[in-house]
C-alpha positions as CSV (number, residue, x, y, z in Angstrom):
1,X,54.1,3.5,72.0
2,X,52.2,6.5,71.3
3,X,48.5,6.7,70.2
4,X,49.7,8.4,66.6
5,X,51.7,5.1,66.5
6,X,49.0,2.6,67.7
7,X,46.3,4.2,65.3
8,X,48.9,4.3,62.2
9,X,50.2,0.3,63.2
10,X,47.3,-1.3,64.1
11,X,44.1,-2.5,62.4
12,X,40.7,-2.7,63.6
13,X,41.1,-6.3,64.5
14,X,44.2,-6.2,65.6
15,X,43.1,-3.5,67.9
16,X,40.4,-5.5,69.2
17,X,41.9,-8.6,69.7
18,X,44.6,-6.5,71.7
19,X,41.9,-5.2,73.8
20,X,39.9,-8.3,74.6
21,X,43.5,-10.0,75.7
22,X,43.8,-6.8,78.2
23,X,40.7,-6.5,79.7
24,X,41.4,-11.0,80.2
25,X,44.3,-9.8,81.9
26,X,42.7,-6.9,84.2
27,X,39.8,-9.9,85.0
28,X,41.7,-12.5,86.0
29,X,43.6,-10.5,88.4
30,X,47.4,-11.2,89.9
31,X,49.1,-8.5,89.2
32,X,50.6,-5.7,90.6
33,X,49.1,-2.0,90.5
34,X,51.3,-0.5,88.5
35,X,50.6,-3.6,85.8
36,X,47.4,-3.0,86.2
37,X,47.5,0.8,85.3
38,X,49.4,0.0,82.8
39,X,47.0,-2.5,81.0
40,X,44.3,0.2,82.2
41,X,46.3,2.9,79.6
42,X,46.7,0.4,77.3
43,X,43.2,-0.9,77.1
44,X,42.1,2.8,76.5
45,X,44.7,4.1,73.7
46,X,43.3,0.1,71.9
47,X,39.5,1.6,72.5
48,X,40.1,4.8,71.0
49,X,42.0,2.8,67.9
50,X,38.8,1.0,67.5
51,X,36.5,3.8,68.3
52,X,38.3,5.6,64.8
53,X,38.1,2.9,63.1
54,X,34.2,2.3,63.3
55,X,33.4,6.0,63.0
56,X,35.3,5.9,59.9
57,X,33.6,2.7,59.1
58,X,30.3,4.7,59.6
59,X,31.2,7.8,58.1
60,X,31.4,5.6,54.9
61,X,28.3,3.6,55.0
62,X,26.6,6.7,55.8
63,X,28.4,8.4,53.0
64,X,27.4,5.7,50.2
65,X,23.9,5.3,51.4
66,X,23.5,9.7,51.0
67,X,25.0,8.9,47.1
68,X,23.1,5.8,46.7
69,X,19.4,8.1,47.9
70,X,20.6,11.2,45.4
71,X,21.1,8.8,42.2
72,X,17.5,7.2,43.4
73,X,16.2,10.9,43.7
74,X,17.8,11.5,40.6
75,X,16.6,8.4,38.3
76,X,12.9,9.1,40.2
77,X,13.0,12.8,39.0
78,X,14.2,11.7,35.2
79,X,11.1,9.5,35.3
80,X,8.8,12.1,36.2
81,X,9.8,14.6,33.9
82,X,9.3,12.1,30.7
């Protein structure tokens, strides 16, 4: 599965829980290196899924607290001027 795929398919929490099962796996130990990598790659395509998804998260919060301090601005500056 590529990362295109992962991002498109999975959501944030699905992503996550995904992840914390992985890194469970890589803790507990017993298996074989090439598992191992594997759950490694995997682990790391999940992280970036999540990574996207709270910078998008972010990018919106920050986005509707900049529109919510312009309409302040603006109602403060209507006040003034009357």
């Amino acid at each position: 599965m590529t990362s295109k795929v992962t991002e498109e398919a999975l959501g944030y929490e699905q992503a996550r829980d995904e992840l914390i099962e992985v890194v469970r796996r890589l803790e507990a130990g017993g298996t074989t290196l090439e598992e191992s990598l594997a759950l490694w790659e995997r682990g790391e395509e999940l992280a970036k899924v999540c990574r996207r998804w709270l910078d998008g998260a972010r990018a919106r919060l920050d986005a509707a607290l900049a529109e919510e301090e312009e309409e302040e601005e603006g109602t403060a500056g209507e006040a003034d001027g009357e």
